[in-house]
C-alpha positions, 0 to 999 in steps of 0.5 A, a space after each residue: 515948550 518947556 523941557 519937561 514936555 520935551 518928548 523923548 525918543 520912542 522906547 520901541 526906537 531902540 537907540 540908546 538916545 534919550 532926549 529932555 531933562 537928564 536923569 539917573 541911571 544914565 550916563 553924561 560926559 564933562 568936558 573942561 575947557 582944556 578938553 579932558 573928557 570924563 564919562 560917568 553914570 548920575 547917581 543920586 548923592 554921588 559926587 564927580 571928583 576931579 582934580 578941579 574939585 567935585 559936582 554933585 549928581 543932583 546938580 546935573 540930573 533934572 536939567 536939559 543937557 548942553 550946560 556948563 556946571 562949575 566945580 566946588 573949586 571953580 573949574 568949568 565943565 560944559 555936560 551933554 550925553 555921550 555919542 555913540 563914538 564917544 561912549 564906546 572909547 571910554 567905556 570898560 574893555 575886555 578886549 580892543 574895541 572896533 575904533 569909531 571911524 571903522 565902525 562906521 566903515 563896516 556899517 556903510 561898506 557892508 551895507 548893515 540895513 534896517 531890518 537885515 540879519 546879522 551875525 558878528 564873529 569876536 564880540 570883544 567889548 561890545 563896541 561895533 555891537 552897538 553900531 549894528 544894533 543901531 543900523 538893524 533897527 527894531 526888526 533886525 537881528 544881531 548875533 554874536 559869537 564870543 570865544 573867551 566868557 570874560 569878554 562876552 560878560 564886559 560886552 553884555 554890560 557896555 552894550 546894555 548900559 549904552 542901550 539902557 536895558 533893565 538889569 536881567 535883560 537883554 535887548 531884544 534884537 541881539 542874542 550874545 552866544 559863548 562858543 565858537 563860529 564854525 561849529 555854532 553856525 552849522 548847529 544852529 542852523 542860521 542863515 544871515 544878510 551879513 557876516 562880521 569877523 573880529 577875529 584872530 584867524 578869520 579864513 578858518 571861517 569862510 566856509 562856514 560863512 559860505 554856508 550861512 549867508 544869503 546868496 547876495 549876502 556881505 562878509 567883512 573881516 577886520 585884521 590888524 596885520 598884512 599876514 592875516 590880510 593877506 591871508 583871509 583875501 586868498 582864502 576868499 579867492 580860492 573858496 570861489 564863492 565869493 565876488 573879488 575880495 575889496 581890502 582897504 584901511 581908514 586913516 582920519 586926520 583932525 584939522 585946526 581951523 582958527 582965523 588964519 591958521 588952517 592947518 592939520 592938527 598935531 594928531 590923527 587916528 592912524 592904522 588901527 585895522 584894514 578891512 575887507 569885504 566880498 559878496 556871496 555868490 548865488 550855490 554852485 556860481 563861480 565868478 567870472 576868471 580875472 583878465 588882469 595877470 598878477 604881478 610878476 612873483 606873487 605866486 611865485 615859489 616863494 608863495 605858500 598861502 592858499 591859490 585860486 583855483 586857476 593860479 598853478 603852483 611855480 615851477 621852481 627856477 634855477 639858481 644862477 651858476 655861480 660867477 667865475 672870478 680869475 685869482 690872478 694865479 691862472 686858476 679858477 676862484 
């Protein structure tokens, strides 16, 4: 079979993957032999400028991807279409983008299924968009909610070009909405499989959460500090509508392999999130209460975030009288 009768992906598929010859309009990723990558969109009669010289566009639209091209000043570059992982750390940002390695993190742990409605609070630059329009498939639904315009403009744009959606068109599985969660999800009346929070302040939402998800449904918040996490797992707590909140972080380390020399590399991807998830109970449940005690002092006098239902308020303990200490004089200190 020759290239040009290589089949491409089904359209209805919605992947954003195309297979066979490369064309305009879509986006390729050179690399070179030191391994610096660069992303850009093939235009017919544009030129890739580098600092090892230019390659035309018309040399790499028409071919099969996995080529190496050689620039006017005999620089090599190997050419393929960016994954998914790689087309979301290079594209355009309004905000910080959900990093691969947590995005895949909150498709698996939050069991984003084909099919399954859901709902992303923080829409940023459209990264972990486009990993839940993947999962949901064609009979799925994806919407989003985004506080600040600018973001949901930059969204829109890394979404449909990773995608390839016509200029003036959207996909069809995701509806991109400007406004705030918990006053859009009451009016809008919607109900969903699962609930994503990219947000600031994430517990101000759980009970609208609460109200949108199926019973059985899935809520999951990203947070970047201890505050804001611990925060969003005692408001899930005291909301006793949820299962035991789950908290964990994601830490990927490369590993250098070469003959002999297998080691770690010299980098990794370190904290960039923690992530939490819980289940919505069924209206009017409440989980079975914890055998397990807390910790000595973790709602202690010193506690001031939200308790669960069954954890009283400390009593406040005595300051230890101070020590007397003998001056040598016969007097007290």
């Amino acid at each position: 079979m020759s290239s040009a009768d290589i089949p491409d992906i089904p359209a209805d598929a919605r992947a954003g993957v195309h297979r066979g010859l490369l064309r305009e309009g879509e986006w390729v990723r050179l690399t070179d032999t030191k391994g610096r990558r660069h992303n850009f969109e093939l235009v017919a009669g544009k030129r890739f400028f580098s600092n090892k010289g230019h390659i035309d566009h018309d040399e790499l639209i028409g071919r099969e991807e996995g080529f190496t091209v050689t620039a006017s000043t005999g620089g090599e570059y190997l050419v393929f279409r960016p994954l998914l992982s790689e087309f979301v750390v290079s594209m355009p940002r309004g905000a910080a983008v959900v990093y691969p390695k947590d995005a895949a993190q909150i498709v698996a742990m939050a069991d984003i299924f084909p099919g399954a409605s859901v709902v992303e609070a923080g829409v940023g630059s459209g990264a972990l968009t486009c990993s839940l329009l993947r999962a949901v498939g064609p009979f799925g639904k994806v919407t989003s909610f985004e506080r600040r315009e600018e973001f949901a403009d930059v969204a829109r744009k890394n979404v449909n070009q990773f995608f390839g959606t016509p200029e003036g068109e959207s996909h069809p599985s995701w509806s991109l909405n400007l406004g705030d969660l918990q006053e859009e999800l009451p009016r809008q009346q919607i109900r969903c499989d699962r609930l994503i929070l990219d947000m600031l302040a994430p517990w101000e939402c759980i009970d609208a959460a609460a109200d949108s998800l199926y019973a059985g449904g899935v809520v999951c918040a990203y947070v970047a500090t201890t505050t804001q996490l611990s925060r969003f797992v005692e408001t899930v707590r005291a909301h006793g509508g949820f299962t035991e909140p789950q908290a964990w972080e994601t830490l990927v380390r490369d590993w250098h392999v070469e003959g002999l020399a297998v080691r770690p590399g010299h980098k990794m991807i370190g904290h960039t999130a923690f992530l939490v998830t819980a289940r919505r109970l069924a209206a009017g449940e409440r989980a079975p209460r914890k055998t397990r005690r807390p910790a000595p002092g973790a709602y202690g006098v010193d506690y001031t975030g939200p308790r669960p239902a069954d954890m009283p308020a400390s009593e406040p303990v005595a300051a230890p009288a101070p020590e007397v200490v003998p001056d040598g004089s016969g007097e007290s200190a």
